[in-house]
C-alpha positions as CSV (number, residue, x, y, z in Angstrom):
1,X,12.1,-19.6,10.4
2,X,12.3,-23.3,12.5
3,X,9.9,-21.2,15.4
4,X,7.5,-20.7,12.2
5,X,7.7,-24.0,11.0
6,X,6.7,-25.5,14.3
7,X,4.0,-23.3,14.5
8,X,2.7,-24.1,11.2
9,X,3.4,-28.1,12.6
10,X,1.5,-27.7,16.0
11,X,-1.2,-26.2,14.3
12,X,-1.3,-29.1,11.7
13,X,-1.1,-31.7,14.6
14,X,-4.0,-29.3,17.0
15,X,-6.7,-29.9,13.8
16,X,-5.8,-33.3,13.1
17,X,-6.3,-34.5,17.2
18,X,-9.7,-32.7,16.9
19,X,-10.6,-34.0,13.7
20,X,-10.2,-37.5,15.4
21,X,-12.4,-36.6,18.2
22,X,-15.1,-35.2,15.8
23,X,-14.7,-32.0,17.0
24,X,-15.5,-29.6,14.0
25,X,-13.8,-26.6,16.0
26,X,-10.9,-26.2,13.7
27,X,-13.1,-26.0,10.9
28,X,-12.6,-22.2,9.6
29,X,-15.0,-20.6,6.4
30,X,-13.2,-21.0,3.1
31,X,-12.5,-18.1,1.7
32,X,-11.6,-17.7,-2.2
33,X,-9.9,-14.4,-1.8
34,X,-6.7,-14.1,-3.2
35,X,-4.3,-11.2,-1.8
36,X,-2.4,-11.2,-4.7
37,X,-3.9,-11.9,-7.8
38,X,-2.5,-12.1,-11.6
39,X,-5.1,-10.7,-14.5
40,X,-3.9,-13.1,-17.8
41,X,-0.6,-11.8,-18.3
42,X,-0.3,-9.0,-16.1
43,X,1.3,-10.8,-13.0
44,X,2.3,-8.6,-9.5
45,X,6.0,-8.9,-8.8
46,X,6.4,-8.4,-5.3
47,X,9.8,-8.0,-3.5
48,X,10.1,-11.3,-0.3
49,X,10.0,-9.2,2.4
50,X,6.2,-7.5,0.8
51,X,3.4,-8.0,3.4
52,X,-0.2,-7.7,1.7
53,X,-2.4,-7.8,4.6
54,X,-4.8,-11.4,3.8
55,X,-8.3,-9.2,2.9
56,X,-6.0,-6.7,1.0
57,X,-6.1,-7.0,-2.9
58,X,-2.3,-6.6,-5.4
59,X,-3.9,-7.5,-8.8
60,X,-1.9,-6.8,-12.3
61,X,0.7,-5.7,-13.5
62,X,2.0,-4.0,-9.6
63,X,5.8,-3.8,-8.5
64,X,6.6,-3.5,-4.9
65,X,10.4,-3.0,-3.3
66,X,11.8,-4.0,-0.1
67,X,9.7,-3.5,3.2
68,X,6.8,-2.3,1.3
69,X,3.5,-3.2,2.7
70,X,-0.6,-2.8,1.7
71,X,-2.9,-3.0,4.8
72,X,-6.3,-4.8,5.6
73,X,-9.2,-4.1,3.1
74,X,-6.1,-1.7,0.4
75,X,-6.6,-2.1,-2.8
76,X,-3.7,-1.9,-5.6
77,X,-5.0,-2.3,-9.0
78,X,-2.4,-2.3,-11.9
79,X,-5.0,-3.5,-14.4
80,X,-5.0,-0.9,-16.8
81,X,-1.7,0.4,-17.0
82,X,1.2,-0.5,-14.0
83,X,1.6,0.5,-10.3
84,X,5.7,1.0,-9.8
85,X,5.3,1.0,-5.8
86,X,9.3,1.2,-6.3
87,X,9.9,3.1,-3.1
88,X,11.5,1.1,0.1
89,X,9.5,1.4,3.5
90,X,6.3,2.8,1.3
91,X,3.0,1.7,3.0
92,X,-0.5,1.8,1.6
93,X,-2.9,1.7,4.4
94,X,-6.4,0.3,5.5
95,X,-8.7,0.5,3.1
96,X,-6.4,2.8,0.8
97,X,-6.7,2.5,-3.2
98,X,-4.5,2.8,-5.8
99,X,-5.6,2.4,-9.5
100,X,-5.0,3.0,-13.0
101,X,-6.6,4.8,-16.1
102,X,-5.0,3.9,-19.2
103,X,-3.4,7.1,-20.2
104,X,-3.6,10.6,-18.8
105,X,-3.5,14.0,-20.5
106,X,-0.3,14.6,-22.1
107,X,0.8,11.0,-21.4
108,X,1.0,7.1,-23.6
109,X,-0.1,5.6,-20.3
110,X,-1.6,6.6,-16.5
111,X,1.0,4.7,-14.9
112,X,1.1,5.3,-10.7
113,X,4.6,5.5,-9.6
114,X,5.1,5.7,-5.7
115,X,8.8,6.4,-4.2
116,X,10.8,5.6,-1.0
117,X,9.7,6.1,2.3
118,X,6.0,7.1,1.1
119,X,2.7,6.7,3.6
120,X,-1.0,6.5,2.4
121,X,-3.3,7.4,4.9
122,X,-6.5,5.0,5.3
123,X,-8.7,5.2,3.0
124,X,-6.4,7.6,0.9
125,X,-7.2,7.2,-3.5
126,X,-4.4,7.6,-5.8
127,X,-5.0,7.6,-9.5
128,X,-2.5,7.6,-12.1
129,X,-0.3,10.2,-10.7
130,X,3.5,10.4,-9.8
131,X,4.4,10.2,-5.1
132,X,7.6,11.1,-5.4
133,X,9.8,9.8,-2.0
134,X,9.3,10.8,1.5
135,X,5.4,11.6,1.5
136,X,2.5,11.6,3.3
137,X,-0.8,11.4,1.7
138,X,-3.3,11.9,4.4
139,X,-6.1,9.3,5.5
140,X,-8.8,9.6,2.9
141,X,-7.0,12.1,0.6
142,X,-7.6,12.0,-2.8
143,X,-4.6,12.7,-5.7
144,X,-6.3,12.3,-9.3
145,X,-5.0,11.3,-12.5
146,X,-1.6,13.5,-14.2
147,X,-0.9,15.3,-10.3
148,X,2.4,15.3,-9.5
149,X,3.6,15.4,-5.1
150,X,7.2,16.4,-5.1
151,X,9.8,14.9,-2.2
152,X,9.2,15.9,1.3
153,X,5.7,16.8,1.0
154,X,2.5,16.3,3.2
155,X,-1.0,16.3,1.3
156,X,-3.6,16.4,4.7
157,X,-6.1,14.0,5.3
158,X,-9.2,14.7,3.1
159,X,-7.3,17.1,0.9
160,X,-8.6,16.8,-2.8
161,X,-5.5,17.1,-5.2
162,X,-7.2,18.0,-8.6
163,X,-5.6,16.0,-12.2
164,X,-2.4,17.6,-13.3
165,X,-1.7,19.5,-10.3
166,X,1.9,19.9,-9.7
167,X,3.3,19.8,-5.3
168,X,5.9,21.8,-4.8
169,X,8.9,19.7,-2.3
170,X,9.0,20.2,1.3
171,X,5.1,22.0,1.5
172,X,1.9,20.9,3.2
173,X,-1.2,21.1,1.1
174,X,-4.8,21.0,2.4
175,X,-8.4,21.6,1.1
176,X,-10.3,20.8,-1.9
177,X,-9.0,21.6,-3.9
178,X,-6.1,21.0,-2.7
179,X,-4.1,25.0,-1.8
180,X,-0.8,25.7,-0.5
181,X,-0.7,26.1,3.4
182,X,2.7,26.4,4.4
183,X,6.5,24.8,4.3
184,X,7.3,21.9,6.4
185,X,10.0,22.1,9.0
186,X,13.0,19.9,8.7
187,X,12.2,18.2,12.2
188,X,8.6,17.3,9.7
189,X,10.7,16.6,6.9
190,X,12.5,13.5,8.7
191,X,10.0,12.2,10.6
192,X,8.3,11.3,7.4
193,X,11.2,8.5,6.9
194,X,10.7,7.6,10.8
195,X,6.8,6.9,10.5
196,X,6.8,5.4,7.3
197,X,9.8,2.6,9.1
198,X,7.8,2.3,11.9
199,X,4.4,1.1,9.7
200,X,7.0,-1.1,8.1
201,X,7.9,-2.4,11.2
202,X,4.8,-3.3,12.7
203,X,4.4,-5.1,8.9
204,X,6.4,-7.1,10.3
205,X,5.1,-8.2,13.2
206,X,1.6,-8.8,11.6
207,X,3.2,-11.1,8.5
208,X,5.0,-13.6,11.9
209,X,1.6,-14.2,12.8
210,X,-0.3,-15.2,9.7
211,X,0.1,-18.9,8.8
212,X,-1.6,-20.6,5.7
C-alpha cells in the first residue's frame, strides 16, 4: 500500500503545482454517483477485497464475499428484498443486473442468492432466483424470478430461463425458453472455477489503478 499512497501524494502535489500556475487541466467533472449506495436502513456489506467498478451501482441491503467483483455500468439492487452474492470469485459483469421482487411464488421473500465461483455474462438479468456455485450465466441471459441453476451448470448467452424453472447440475441450457441441450464435460466443469478466478484477477488489477 506505500506505492498507492505515493500515487495518491504525487497526484495531490501534480493538481496543486497546476492549480498555482492557473492551469485548470486537473480540473475533472464532478460526478454525484455513488458505487455503493445505502437506501435508509438497508446498507450493502461488502467484503475488503470487493471491487465495484466506479459507474457500477451496489444499493441495499447486498452482501458480497471475498474476491467478488460487479463491472462498469452492473447493477445490484437489494432494495426490495436482499442479494446474498455469498459466493467467493463470483463476478457480475458489464452492464449485468441483478434485482429483487419482494416475494416469489411459493416464497416470504424474492431473495437472490448467488454462490462460489459464479460468472454473469454482460448484460446478463437475474431476478429473485437461487445461482448455485460454479456457474455461468451467459452475456445477456435472462433467469426470472423462483428459477433455480443447480452447481456446475452453464445457462448460454441469450438463453431465457422462465420463473420457477428448476437447472439440473453439470447441464448446459440454451433457448427461450430456456431447454436442455446437453451435459457438460468435466474438462467444462472446472474451467468454470478457472475463468471466474481469472475475472477476479483482472479485478484486481483495475481496483490498483482507481484513486479517489
Amino acid at each position: 500500500e506505500i506505492g498507492r499512497a505515493l500515487r495518491e501524494t504525487g497526484t495531490a502535489l501534480d493538481r496543486a503545482g497546476l492549480e498555482a500556475i492557473e492551469k485548470p487541466i486537473f480540473k475533472e467533472p464532478f460526478s454525484r454517483h455513488r458505487p455503493v449506495m445505502n437506501l435508509y436502513e438497508k446498507h450493502p456489506k461488502l467484503d475488503n477485497s470487493v471491487f465495484v467498478a466506479p459507474n457500477a451501482t451496489v444499493v441495499g441491503n447486498v452482501s458480497m464475499a471475498f474476491k467478488s467483483n460487479v463491472w462498469y455500468g452492473a447493477v445490484v439492487r437489494g432494495d426490495l428484498s436482499r442479494v446474498e452474492i455469498g459466493g467467493v470469485y463470483t463476478n457480475i459483469q458489464d452492464r449485468a443486473v441483478v434485482t429483487t421482487s419482494k416475494s416469489v411464488e411459493g416464497e416470504s421473500t424474492g431473495v437472490v442468492k448467488i454462490g462460489d465461483y459464479v460468472t454473469v455474462g454482460a448484460g446478463a438479468v437475474l431476478r429473485s432466483c437461487v445461482i448455485e456455485g460454479h456457474n455461468r450465466i451467459g452475456a445477456g441471459a435472462v433467469v426470472n424470478e423462483g428459477a433455480l441453476v443447480e452447481e456446475f451448470s452453464v445457462v448460454a448467452d441469450g438463453a431465457v430461463v422462465h420463473a420457477g424453472r428448476r437447472i439440473p447440475g453439470g447441464q448446459y441450457w440454451a433457448g427461450n425458453p430456456a431447454k436442455f441441450v446437453r451435459n457438460l464435460s468435466k474438462e467444462e466443469m472446472a474451467a468454470l472455477e478457472m475463468d471466474a478466478e481469472g475475472v477476479s484477477a483482472l479485478a484486481d488489477e483495475h481496483s490498483h489503478e482507481f484513486l479517489p
